[in-house]
N, C-alpha and C positions, 0 to 999 in steps of 0.2 A: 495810399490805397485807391482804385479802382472799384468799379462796380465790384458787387459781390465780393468784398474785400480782397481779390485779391492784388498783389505785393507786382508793381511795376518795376521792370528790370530793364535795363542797357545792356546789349550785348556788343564787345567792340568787333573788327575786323577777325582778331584772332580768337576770337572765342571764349573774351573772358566775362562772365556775365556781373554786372553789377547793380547791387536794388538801389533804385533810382532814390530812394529817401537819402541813403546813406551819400550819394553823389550832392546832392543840395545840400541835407548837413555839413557837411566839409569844405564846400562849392570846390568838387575837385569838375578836373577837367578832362571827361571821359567824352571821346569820341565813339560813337556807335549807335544801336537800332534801338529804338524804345519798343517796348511789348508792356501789351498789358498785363500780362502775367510772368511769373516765374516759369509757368510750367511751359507758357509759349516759347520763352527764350532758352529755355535748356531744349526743346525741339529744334529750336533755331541751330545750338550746338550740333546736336546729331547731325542735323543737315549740312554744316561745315563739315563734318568727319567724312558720311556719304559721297558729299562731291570730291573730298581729297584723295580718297580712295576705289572713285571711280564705280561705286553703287547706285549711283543717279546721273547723269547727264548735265544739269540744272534745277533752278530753283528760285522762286520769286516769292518774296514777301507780301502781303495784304493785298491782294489781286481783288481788282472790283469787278462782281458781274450786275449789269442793268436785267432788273427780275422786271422792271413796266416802268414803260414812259410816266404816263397820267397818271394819276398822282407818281411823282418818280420816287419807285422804289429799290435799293441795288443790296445787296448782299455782299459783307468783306468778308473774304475766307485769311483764314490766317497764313495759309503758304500754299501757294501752284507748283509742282514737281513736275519735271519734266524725267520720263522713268529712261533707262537705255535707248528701247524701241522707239522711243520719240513721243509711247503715249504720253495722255495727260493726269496726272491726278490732283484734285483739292483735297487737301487738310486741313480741317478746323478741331482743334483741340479744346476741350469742356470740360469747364468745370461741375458748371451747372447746363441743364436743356432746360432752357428755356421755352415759353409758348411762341413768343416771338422767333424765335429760331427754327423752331420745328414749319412755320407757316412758310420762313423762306424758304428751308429745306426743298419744301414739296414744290415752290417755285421754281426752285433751281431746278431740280430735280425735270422738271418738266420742259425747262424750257434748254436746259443743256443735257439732252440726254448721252453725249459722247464721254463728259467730262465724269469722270468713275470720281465719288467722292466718301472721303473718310471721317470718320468722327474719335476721336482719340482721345483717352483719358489716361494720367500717370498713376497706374497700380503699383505695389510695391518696387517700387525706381524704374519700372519701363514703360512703355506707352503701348497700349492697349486697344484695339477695337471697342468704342463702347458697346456693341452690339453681343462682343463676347460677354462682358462683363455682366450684362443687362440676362445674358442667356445664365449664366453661371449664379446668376442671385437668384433667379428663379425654381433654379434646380435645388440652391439648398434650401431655399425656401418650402419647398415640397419637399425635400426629407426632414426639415425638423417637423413639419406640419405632419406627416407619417408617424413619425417618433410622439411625438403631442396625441394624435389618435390611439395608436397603440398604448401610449400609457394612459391616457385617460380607459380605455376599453376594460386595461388591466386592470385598473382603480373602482369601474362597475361593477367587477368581477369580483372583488375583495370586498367592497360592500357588500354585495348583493349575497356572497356566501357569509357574510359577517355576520349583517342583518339578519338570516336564515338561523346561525347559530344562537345567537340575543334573542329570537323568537322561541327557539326552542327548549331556550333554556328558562325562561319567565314561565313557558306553560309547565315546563315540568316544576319548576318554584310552586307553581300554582295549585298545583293537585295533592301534594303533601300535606 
């Protein structure tokens, strides 16, 4: 295991991914890419397919950019794509966002304004925009929190006539 538990995987030339615990238990003899994640190397996959099929151009693994000399600070992105057109894009795929991640982000971000960069998480088997995912929890976040008001409103309502009735009924108790 890796930070944040997660499970490190060898991907060979052909694209077969293996978790790297299981290659030392056996001490087999697997040639290929170490990642620190599962989720990175099944990416790493896709991007074999891509380039086989002529959806991308290229493709480079753990590409360094220098965010500051003094104190030297650099940033590893998980993969540099190089798209048809010859643009560029980074992909770092996440588990977790970290605070540290987010501070390089805004470095990067600033000092490579050309390089278009991705954050990507694996939602049910695809890989995802986190930005989508982040937008789509907040939306249902706001309808159950609707649905949560509405039924509480409904619950003041049924007291409030409940209690109305219980009062009405003790005074009438009360005059007989």
């Amino acid at each position: 295991m890796s930070k944040y538990n997660a499970t490190k995987v060898i991907v060979t030339p052909d694209g077969t991914l293996f978790e790297a615990w299981l290659v030392e238990k056996y001490e087999l003899d697997v040639q290929g890419i170490l990642f620190d994640s599962k989720m990175e190397g099944e990416y790493y996959q896709e991007l074999l397919l891509k380039k086989k099929y002529g959806e991308i151009k290229d493709f480079s693994c753990q590409p360094k950019f220098v965010l500051q000399e003094q104190p030297k600070i650099t940033y590893i992105a998980d993969f540099l794509i190089t798209d048809l057109d010859g643009s560029k894009r980074v992909i770092d795929i996440k588990g977790v966002e970290t605070s540290t991640f987010m501070v390089k982000l805004k470095l990067f971000q600033a000092l490579y304004p050309t390089f278009h960069i991705e954050i990507l998480i694996k939602k049910r088997g695809e890989f995802v925009p986190l930005e989508q995912v982040k937008k789509e929890k907040a939306a249902r976040k706001r309808a159950r929190n609707k649905l949560l008001n509405q039924a509480e409103g409904k619950m003041k309502n049924d007291r409030n006539s409940w209690n109305g009735n219980e009062i009405h009924g003790n005074q009438k108790r009360g005059r007989r």
